[in-house]
C-alpha positions in Angstrom: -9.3 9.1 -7.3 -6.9 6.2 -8.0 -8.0 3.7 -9.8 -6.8 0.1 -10.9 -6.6 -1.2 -14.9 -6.5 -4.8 -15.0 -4.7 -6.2 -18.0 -1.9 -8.7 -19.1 1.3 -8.4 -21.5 0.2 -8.8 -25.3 -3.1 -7.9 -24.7 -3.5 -4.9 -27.6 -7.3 -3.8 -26.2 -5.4 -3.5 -22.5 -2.8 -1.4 -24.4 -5.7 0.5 -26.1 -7.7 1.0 -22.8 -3.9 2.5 -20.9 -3.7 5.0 -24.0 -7.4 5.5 -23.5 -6.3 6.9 -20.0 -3.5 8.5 -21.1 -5.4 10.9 -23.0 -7.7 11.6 -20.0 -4.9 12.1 -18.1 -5.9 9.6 -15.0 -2.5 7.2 -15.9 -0.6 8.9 -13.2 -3.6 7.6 -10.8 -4.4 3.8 -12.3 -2.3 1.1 -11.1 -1.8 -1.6 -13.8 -2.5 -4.9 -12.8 -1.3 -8.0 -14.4 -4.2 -10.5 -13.9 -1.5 -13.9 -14.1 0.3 -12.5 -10.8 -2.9 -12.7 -8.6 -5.5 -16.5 -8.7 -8.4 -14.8 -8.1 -7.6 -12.1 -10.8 -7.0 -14.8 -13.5 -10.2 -16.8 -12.7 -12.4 -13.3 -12.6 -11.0 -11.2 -15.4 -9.2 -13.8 -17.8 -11.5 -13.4 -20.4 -12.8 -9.6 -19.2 -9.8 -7.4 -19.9 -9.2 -4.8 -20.0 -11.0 -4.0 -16.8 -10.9 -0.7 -14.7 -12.1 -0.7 -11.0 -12.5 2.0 -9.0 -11.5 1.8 -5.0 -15.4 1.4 -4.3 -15.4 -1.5 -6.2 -17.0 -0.6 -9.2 -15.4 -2.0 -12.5 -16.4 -0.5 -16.1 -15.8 -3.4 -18.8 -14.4 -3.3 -22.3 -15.2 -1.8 -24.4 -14.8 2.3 -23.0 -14.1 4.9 -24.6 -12.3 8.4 -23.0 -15.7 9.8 -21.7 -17.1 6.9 -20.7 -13.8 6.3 -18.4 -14.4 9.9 -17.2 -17.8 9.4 -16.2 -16.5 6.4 -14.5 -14.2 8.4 -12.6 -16.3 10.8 -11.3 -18.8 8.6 -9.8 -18.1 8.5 -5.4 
């Protein structure tokens, strides 16, 4: 499942929430998305992020921890 981590530069909880899918091992399957290239991702996630999505549309907030981004995952 790929997924998508929506996030900006300097944003420590967006670099907390990449490590956090680092150690699940999904990184290789999240595209990072900076929220200031995209209108529409600015206005809905500037003060959300870190946010994850899943292709289905389903988006997990911070704060998440490692099993809760498994979980995530797993849902189809």
């Amino acid at each position: 499942m790929s997924l998508t981590l929506f996030s900006t530069d300097g944003c420590h909880l967006c670099e907390q929430a990449w490590a956090l899918l680092e150690q699940t091992g999904l990184s290789a399957n999240t595209r990072l998305e900076d929220i200031i290239d995209d209108e529409r991702w600015l206005a809905a996630y500037a003060v959300r992020i870190p946010v994850l999505q899943r292709p289905d549309g389903g988006e997990l907030d911070w704060p998440f921890t490692a099993a809760d981004i498994l979980e995530f995952s797993r849902v189809t």
